[in-house]
Structures are given as C-alpha cells and as structure tokens.
C-alpha positions in Angstrom: 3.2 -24.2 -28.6 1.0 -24.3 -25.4 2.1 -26.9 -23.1 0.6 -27.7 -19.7 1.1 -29.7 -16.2 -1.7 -32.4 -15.2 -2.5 -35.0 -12.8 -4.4 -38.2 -14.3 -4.4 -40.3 -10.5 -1.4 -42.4 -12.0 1.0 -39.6 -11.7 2.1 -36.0 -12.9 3.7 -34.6 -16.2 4.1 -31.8 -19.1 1.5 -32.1 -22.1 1.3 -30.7 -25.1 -2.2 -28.8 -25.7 -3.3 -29.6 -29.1 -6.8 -27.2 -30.4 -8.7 -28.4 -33.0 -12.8 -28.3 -33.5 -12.9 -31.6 -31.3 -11.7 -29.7 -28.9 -8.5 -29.4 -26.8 -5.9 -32.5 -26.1 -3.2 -33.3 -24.0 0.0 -35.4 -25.6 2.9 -35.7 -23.3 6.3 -33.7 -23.5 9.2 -33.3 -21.3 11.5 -30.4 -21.4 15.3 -31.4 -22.1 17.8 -28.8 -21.0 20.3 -29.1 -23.0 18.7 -28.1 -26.2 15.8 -26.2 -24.8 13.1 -28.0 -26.3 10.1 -29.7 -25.4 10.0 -33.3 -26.6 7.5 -36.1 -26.9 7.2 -38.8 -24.1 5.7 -42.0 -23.4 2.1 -42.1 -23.0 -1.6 -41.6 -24.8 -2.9 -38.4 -25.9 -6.4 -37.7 -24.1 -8.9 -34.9 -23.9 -8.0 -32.0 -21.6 -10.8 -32.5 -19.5 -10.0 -36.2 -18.3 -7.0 -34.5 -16.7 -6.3 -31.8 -14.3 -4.5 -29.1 -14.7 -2.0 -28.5 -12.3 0.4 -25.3 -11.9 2.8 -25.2 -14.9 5.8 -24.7 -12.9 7.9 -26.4 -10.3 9.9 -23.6 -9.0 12.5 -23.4 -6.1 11.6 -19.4 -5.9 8.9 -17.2 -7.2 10.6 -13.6 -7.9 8.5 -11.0 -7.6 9.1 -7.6 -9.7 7.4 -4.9 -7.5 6.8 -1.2 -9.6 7.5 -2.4 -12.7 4.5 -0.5 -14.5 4.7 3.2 -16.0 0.8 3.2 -15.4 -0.9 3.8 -11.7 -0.2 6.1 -8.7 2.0 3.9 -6.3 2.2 0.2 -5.2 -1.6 0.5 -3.4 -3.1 1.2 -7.0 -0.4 -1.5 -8.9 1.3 1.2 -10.7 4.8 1.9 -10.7 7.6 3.9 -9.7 8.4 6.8 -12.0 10.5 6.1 -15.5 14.2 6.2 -15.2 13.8 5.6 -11.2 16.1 3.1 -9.4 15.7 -1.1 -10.5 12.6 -2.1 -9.0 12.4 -4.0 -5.6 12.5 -7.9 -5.7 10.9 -10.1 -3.2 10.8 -14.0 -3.3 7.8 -16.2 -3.0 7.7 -19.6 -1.0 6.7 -22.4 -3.3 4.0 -23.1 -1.2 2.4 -19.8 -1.9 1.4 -21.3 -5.7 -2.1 -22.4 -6.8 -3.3 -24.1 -10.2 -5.8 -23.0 -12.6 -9.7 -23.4 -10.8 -8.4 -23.9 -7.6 -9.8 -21.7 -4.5 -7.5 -19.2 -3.0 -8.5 -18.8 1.0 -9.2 -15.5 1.9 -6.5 -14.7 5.0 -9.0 -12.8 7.2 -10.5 -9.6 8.4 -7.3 -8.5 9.3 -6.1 -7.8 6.2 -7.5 -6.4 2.4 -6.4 -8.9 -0.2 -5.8 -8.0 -3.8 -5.6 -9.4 -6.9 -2.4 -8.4 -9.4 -2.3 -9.8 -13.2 1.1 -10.5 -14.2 2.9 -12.1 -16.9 5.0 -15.1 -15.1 8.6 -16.1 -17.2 9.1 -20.2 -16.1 12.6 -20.7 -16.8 14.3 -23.7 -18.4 17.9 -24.5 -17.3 20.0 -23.5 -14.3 21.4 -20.1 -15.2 23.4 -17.2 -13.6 24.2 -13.4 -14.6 22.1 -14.1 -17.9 22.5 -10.9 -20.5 20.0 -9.7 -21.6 20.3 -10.5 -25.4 20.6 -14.3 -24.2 17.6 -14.3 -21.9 14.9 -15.9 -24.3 17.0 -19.2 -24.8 16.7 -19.5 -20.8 13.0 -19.6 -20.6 11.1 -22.8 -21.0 7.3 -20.9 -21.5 5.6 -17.8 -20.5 2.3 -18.1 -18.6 -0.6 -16.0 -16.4 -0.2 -15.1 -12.8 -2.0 -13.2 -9.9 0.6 -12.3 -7.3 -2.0 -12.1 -4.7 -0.8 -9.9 -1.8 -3.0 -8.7 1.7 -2.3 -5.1 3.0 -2.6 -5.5 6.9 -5.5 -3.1 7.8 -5.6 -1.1 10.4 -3.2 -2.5 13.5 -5.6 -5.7 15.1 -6.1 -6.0 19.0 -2.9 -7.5 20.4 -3.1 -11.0 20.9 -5.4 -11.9 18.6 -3.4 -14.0 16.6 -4.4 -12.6 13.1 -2.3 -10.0 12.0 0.6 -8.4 14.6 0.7 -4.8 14.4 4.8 -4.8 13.4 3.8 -7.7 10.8 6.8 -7.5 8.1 5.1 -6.3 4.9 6.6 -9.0 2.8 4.4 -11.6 4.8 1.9 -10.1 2.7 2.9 -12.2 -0.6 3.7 -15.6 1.3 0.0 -17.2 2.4 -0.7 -20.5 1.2 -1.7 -20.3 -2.7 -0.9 -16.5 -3.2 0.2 -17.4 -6.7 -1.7 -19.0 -9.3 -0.1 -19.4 -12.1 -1.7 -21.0 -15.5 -3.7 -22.5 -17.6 -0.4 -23.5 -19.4 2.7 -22.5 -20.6 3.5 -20.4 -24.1 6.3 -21.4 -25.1 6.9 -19.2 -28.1 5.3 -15.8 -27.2 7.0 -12.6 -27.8 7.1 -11.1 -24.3 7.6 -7.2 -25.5 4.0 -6.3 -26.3 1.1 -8.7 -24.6 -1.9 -7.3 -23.6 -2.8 -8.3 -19.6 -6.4 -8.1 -18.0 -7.7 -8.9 -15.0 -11.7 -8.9 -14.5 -13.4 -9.8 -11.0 -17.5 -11.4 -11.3 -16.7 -10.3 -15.2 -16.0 -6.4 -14.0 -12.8 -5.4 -15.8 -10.2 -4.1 -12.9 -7.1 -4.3 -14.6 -5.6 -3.6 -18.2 -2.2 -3.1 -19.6 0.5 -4.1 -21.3 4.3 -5.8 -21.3 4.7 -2.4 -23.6 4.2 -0.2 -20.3 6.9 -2.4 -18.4 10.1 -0.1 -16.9 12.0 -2.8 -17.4 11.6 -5.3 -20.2 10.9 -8.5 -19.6 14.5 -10.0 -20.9 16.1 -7.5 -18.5 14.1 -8.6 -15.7 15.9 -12.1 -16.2 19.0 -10.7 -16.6 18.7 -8.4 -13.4 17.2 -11.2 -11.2 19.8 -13.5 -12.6 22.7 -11.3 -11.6 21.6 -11.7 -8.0 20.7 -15.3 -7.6 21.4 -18.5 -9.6 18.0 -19.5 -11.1 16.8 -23.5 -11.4 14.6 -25.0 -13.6 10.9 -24.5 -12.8 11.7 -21.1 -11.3 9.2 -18.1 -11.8 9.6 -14.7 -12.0 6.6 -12.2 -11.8 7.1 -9.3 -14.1 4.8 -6.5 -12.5 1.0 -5.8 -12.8 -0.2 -2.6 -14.7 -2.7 0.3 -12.5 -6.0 -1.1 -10.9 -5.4 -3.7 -8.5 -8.1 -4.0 -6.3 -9.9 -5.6 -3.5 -11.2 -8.9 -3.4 -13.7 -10.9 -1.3 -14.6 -14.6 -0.5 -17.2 -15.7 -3.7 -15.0 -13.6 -5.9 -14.0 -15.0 -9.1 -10.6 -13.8 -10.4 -9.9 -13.9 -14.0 -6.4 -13.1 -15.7 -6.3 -13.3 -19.1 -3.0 -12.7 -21.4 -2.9 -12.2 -25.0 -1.1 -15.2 -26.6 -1.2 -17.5 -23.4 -5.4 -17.6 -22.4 -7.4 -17.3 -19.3 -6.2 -18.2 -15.7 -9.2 -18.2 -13.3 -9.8 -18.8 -9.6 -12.2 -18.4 -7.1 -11.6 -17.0 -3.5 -12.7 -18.9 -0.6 -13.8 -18.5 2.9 -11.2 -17.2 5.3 -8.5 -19.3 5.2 -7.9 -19.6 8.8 -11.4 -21.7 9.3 -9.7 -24.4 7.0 -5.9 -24.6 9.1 -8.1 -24.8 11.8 -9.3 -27.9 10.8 -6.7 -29.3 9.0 -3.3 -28.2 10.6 -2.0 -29.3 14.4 0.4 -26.5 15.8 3.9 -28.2 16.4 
C-alpha cells in the first residue's frame, strides 16, 4: 500500500493512494500503533491532484547513516567505508531541515558546494527502544525516498563575512532549512533488502545502486540507531546513498527515484540567504 501526507486548506492528514486508469486518489487513513496498521478515516476520497502533498513523516529526529555503501571512494564521492569496518557514523537532522515532494530547496551560498544524496528513508511507527533486528519490520509504519542534502564548506571565506566560518562544524552541513525531502509517499509493504535507488539531475543519471550494496542492512540500521536513542513515531532514519553524489546548482532539478516507492523530485532555488533576508528578523 502507498500512503501519503496532504494539505486540502481545511487541514492535514494520511491518505491512501489508490492507481487505477482514472488516475491516482487519495482516501484517508490514520496509522494506529497498537496493531501497526493503517486504517480508514473520516472523509471523501478525491483526486491526488486537488491536494498537496506534504512530507510523509512527522519526525522528532532525522538519523542519518553516513558510509553505509560498499560502492564509491570516500564520503566526497557517496561511497562507503570499507566492508567489515567499524558501525557507520550517525548524525541527527533538525526537523526543520525536511522538505515535501515539488518544493524548492534554497541553495545555501557561494560558500559552500551542495550535493544531492539518494537514500532510502525507514518512517517508523510506534515508540521503540533497543529494537532486534529480527523484530525491526513490525516497527516501521512505510518506507519512502529521500535526498540527504548536505554542503561541503569550500575553501575557508573572508572572516567576517557571515557565510560560512572557517572552523564551521561539519555537521552544520546537513542542518539548512529543507535539507531533506523526503516523498512522494510512503510504501508500506516494500521489502527493504534489494531496491534499486537512482538519482538523475536535468534527466542526467548521477547516482545508482542498491539496498543490496548496504554494509549494514536496513533492519540492522534500526536495531543499531535504536540501541542508542529511543525512537517516536514519525521518526526517520536515512539509510546511506550509493557512489556519485554530486554537485548541484540553483535551476537544478533533483530527481530520486526508488524501486517499489516512485519518484521524489525538487528543484533548487536561488541562494537561500536572499529569501531569510527578506523574511527572517535577527532576534
């Protein structure tokens, strides 16, 4: 079952995506807990494109998996770190960093070199700690696209310019505004062992791969990043990205497509500094 998150103007919810030759519907769900189902709601069923698709997650924390691929040359290229090498690093993502399927990612600047890296995101279900790995798939409430977006500081900037500070802590690199789009929608059955994952830039193939070529498999990615934090419902956890990440430039448009799942595209914007400038007061 594909389910999905949408606005209508009167409010927010889950929706079941039904695919027929009329083409695709919405017909509201909810997700309850305690049985790990999604269940029908209150409300009409209406075409997909009277509503808009929101992220399909609510998380608390984004976990990121970092060198998770056997494929690439290093964390630059999106590979990973050599087979039978320590667990790979996690870092956590604000939820502020995620963005929705067709909404525009702002570029963070000359300062830095943003690129794009296709995932496979696990949403999970119910509130869960030191989950074993056997036990991990009846935590998850869908699988779903993602492009953990991260900017490599360039060369140190001119002191004081306010862009980019020479000792900037690498992690700040995940954490802009809408670093994460995640979507279309949730799969809720998929088999997460063998997916294929592409990523292709102005229809320019950059990235392929597979959940096959993962160090650690996806059920013992929930069962490692679940022995170090408790994880909520609506939290996501980025698996890794296979070889080719790349750079990526305002007018770009970013798609990340998952066998089983679909197509999650975006668009980068204009330098997202122009827009806080606009739009934000300093406190």
């Amino acid at each position: 079952m594909l389910v999905c998150r949408y606005g209508d103007g009167g409010g927010r919810g889950y929706g079941r995506v039904d695919r027929d030759h009329d083409g695709d519907r919405v017909v509201p769900v909810a997700y309850d807990g305690a049985t790990g189902r999604w269940v029908p709601r209150a409300g009409r069923a209406r075409p997909v494109g009277e509503v808009t698709l929101l992220p399909p997650a609510e998380p608390t924390k984004i976990a990121c998996i970092a060198l998770n691929h056997t494929s690439g040359g290093g964390p630059a290229a999106g590979g990973g770190r050599p087979a039978g090498a320590a667990s790979s690093p996690v870092l956590l993502k604000p939820p502020s960093s995620l963005a929705g399927p067709g909404d525009a990612v702002g570029h963070p600047g000359a300062a830095w070199e943003l690129k794009h890296e296709a995932e496979l995101a696990v949403v999970i279900g119910v509130r869960c700690k030191r989950v074993r790995p056997e036990y991990a798939a009846e935590v998850v409430a869908g699988y779903t696209c993602a492009n953990d977006l991260t900017a490599y500081a360039k060369a140190p900037p001119d002191a004081g310019n306010g862009s980019a500070p020479a000792a900037y802590p690498p992690l700040w690199a995940k954490h802009f505004d809408r670093f994460t789009p995640l979507g279309p929608w949730l799969a809720t059955d998929l088999d997460p062992a063998g997916v294929e994952i592409t990523c292709q830039v102005d229809g320019e193939t950059r990235q392929r791969g597979s959940t096959r070529d993962l160090i650690t498999p996806v059920h013992e990615v929930i069962a490692v990043v679940s022995e170090h934090m408790t994880l909520e419902p609506g939290d996501v956890i980025l698996t890794g990205t296979p070889a080719g990440s790349g750079p990526l430039s305002p007018g770009d448009r970013v798609e990340v497509s998952i066998g089983g799942i679909g197509t999650l595209r975006n668009t980068i914007a204009v330098v997202a500094a122009d827009h806080a400038a606009s739009e934000e007061r300093p406190c």
